[in-house]
N, C-alpha and C positions, 0 to 999 in steps of 0.2 A: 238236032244236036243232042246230042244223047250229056249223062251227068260225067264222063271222064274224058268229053271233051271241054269244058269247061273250063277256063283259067282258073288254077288256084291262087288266091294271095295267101304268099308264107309271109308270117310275121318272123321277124328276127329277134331271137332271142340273145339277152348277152348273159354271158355267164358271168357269175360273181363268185370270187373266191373268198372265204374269210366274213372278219365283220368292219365294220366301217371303223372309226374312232370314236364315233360318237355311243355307236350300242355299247364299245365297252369299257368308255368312260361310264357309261349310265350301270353298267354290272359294278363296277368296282366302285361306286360311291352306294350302290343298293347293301353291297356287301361292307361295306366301312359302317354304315349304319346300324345293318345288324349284328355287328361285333360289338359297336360303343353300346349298344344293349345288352348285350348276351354276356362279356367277360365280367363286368361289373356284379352284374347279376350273377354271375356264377360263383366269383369268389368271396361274394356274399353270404351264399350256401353253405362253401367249400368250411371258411372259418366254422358257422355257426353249428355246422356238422360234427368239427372236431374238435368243440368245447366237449363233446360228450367224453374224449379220451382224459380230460382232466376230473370229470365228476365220476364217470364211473371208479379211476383207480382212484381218489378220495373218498367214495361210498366202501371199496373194497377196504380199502386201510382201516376205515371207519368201522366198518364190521368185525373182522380180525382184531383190533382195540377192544371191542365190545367183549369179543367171545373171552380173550384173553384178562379181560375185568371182571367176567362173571365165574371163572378159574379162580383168579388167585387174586380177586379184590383189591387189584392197581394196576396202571396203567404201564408203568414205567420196568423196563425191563421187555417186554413181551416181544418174544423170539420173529413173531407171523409179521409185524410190524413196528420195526426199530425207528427208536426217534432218528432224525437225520434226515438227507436230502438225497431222491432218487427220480429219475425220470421217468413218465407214463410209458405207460408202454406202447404205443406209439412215437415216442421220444419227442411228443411236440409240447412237452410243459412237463417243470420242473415242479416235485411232490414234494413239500418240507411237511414231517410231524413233528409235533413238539409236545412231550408233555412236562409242562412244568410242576405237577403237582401227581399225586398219586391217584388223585382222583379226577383229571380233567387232561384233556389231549384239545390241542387245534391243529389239523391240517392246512395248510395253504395250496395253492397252484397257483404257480407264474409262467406266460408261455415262456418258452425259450427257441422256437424253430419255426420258421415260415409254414403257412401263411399267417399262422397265430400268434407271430410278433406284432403283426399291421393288424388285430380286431383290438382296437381302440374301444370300441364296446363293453369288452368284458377281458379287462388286462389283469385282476388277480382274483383269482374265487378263494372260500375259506368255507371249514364247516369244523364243528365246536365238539366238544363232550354231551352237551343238551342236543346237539342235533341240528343249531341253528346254522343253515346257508346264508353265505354273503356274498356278493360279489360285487366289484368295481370297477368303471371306467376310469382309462389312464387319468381322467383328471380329475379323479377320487370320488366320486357321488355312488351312491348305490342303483344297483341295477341287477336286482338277485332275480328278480322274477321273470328278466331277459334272458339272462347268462343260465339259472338254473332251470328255467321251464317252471320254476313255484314264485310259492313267498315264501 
């Protein structure tokens, strides 16, 4: 008896199409997971990213006040940066300057446009004539060295 006369046992195989219910329940709870991680955390970043649109155009205004003080020794009037209220330039937070004296300016920022309506963290920054930054969580406590990166 040579090896091709030998019986072969075929196994039968079955075909499966697809995946069951169970693998993609177990995908679509894997991925529910790593969303409830990942969006949170993102829009985390997203805010704390774009407090920068509020300090840099109040360092700019701040500057421009300055150059325009060392000009003509006040504050008030200066072309580069007029008292009044404009929006960063990114449009996510509203710039107020104000000087009430010749010799002192405060700028404020309050957001005014998502996501930077919802950072409860850091709802109005301010920075003075001396230079001092401030900032506050919506429910008034200071938080300048969160919001601004110092003290």
């Amino acid at each position: 008896m040579t090896l091709s006369e030998l019986p072969v046992k075929t196994r039968q195989v079955s075909a499966q199409n697809g995946f069951s219910l169970i693998e993609l329940m177990i995908t679509v709870s894997i991925v529910a997971i790593l969303a409830a991680i990942a969006i949170p955390s993102y829009t985390s970043f997203t805010r704390s990213a774009n407090r920068t649109d509020a300090t840099k155009a109040m360092t700019f205004d701040a500057q421009a006040l300055e150059r325009c003080y060392s000009q003509n020794f006040t504050y008030i009037g200066c072309a580069a940066a007029p008292a009044g209220t404009v929006n960063s330039s990114q449009g996510l937070y509203s710039i107020t300057i104000a000087t009430p004296t010749a010799s002192s300016f405060t700028i404020t920022a309050v957001p005014i446009q998502p996501p930077q309506t919802g950072d409860s963290a850091c709802a109005s920054f301010s920075l003075n004539s001396a230079g001092t930054q401030q900032a506050q969580t919506s429910g008034g406590t200071s938080n300048t060295q969160a919001c601004w990166g110092s003290t």
